[in-house]
ZAMARGU-4260 file (C-alpha; in steps of 0.2 Angstrom, whole numbers, plus 5000, padded with zeros to 4 digits):
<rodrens>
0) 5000/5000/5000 | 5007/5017/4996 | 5000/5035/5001 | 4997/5050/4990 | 4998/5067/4999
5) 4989/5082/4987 | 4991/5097/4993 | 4985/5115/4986 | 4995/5129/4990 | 4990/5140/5002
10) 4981/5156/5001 | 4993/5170/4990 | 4991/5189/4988 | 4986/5197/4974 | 4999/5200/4962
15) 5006/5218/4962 | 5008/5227/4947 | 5021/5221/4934 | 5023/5204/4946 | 5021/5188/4938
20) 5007/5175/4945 | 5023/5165/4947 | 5031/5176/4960 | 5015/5178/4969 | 5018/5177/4989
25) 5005/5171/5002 | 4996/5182/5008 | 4994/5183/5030 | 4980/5171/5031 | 4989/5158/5020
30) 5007/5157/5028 | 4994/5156/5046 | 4986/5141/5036 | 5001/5133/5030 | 5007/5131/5045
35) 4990/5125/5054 | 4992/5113/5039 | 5007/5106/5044 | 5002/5104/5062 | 4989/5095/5059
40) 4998/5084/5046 | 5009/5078/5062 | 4995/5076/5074 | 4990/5062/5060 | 5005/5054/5056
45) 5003/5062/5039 | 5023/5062/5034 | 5029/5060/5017 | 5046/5052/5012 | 5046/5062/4996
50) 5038/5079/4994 | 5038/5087/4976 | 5035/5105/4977 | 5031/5117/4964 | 5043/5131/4960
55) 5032/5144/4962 | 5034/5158/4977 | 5019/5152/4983 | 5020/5133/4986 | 5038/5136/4992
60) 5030/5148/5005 | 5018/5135/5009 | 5029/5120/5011 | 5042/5132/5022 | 5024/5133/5035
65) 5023/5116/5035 | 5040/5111/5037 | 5039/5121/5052 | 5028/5110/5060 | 5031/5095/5051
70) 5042/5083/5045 | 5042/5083/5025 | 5054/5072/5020 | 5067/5076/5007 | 5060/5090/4995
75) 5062/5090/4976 | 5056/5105/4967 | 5048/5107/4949 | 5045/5120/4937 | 5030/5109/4928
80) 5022/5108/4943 | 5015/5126/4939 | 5011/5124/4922 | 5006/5105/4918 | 4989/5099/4918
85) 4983/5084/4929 | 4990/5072/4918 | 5008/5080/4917 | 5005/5080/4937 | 5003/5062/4936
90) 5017/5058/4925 | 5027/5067/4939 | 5021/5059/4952 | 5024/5041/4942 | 5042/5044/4938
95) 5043/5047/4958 | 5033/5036/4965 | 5046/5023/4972 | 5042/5028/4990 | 5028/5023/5002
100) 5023/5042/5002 | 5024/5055/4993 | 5018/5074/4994 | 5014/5086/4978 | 5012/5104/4983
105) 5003/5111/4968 | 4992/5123/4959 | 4971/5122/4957 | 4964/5116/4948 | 4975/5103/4943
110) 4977/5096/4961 | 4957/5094/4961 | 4958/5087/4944 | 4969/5074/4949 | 4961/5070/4966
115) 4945/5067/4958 | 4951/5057/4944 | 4963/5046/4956 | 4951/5042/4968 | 4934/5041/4963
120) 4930/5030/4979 | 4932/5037/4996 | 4926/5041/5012 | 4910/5051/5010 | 4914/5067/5019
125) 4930/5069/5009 | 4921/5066/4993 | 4910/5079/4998 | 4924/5092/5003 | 4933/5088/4988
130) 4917/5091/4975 | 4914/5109/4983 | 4931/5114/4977 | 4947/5109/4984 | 4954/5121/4997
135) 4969/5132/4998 | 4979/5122/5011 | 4970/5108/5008 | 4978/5091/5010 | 4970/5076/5000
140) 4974/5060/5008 | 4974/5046/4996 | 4977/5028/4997 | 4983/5015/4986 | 4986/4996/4984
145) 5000/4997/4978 | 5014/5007/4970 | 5013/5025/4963 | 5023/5023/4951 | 5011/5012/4945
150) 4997/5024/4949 | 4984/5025/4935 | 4964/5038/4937 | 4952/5026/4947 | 4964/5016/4960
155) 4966/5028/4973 | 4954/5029/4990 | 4951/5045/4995 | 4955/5042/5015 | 4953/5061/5021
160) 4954/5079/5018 | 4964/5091/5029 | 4960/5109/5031 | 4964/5124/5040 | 4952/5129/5056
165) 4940/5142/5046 | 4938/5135/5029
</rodrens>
């Protein structure tokens, strides 16, 4: 059995003029829910061996407010994490997936794309989050039989979603 952590950014300013979305930052609330994130990832047992994290300002921010509070493993960062679609996230994730778990610190809505494709079976309350819109902060547990590098849509179990007191 192997585990898939999805995890969506948290919540990033609004870009200034002349800054690329790229270089966005998070905003207060997000670097607050990052790190509520990461908290409650170690109150679960939620630790990755590999976390792959896109190279945006943003994702970094929000893996640097977990890692504060959490254990995340060692860290690879990716350029075509901010611009592939679910499928390219996949592909990623496949060429990585030699680990029991793995994190992706990713962009919407490709993170949702791929959680709902992955896992169409799952615990109900999760499902339910997950169809309302995945979260900023949002962790996306998902479970599989076996490994992710042989991880294809419709074999996952979506166990739980994580998310910051107030959303």
């Amino acid at each position: 059995m192997s585990r898939l952590f999805l995890l969506r950014h948290a919540k990033a300013a609004w870009a200034m003029p002349g800054m690329r979305d790229f270089d966005r930052p998070l905003d207060a609330a997000g670097l607050a829910d990052a790190e509520a994130t990461g908290i409650s990832m170690q109150a679960h047992g939620y630790i990755p061996e590999l976390t792959l994290c896109s190279n945006a300002v943003r994702a970094r921010q929000t893996l640097e407010g977990i890692a504060a509070n959490a254990d995340t493993g060692r860290v690879l960062y990716f350029d075509d994490l901010y611009r592939e679609d679910a499928s390219g996230y996949l592909s990623i994730i496949r060429k990585s997936g030699n680990v029991g778990t793995l994190m992706v610190i990713g962009h919407n809505p490709m993170m949702e794309d791929l959680a709902l494709a992955l896992a169409p079976q799952g615990d109900e309350d999760a499902r339910a989050t997950l169809h309302a819109g995945f979260p900023t902060s949002g962790l996306a547990v998902l479970r599989f039989p076996g490994n992710l590098s042989e991880a294809v849509p419709g074999t996952g179990y979506l166990e739980a979603i994580l998310m910051p007191p107030g959303l």
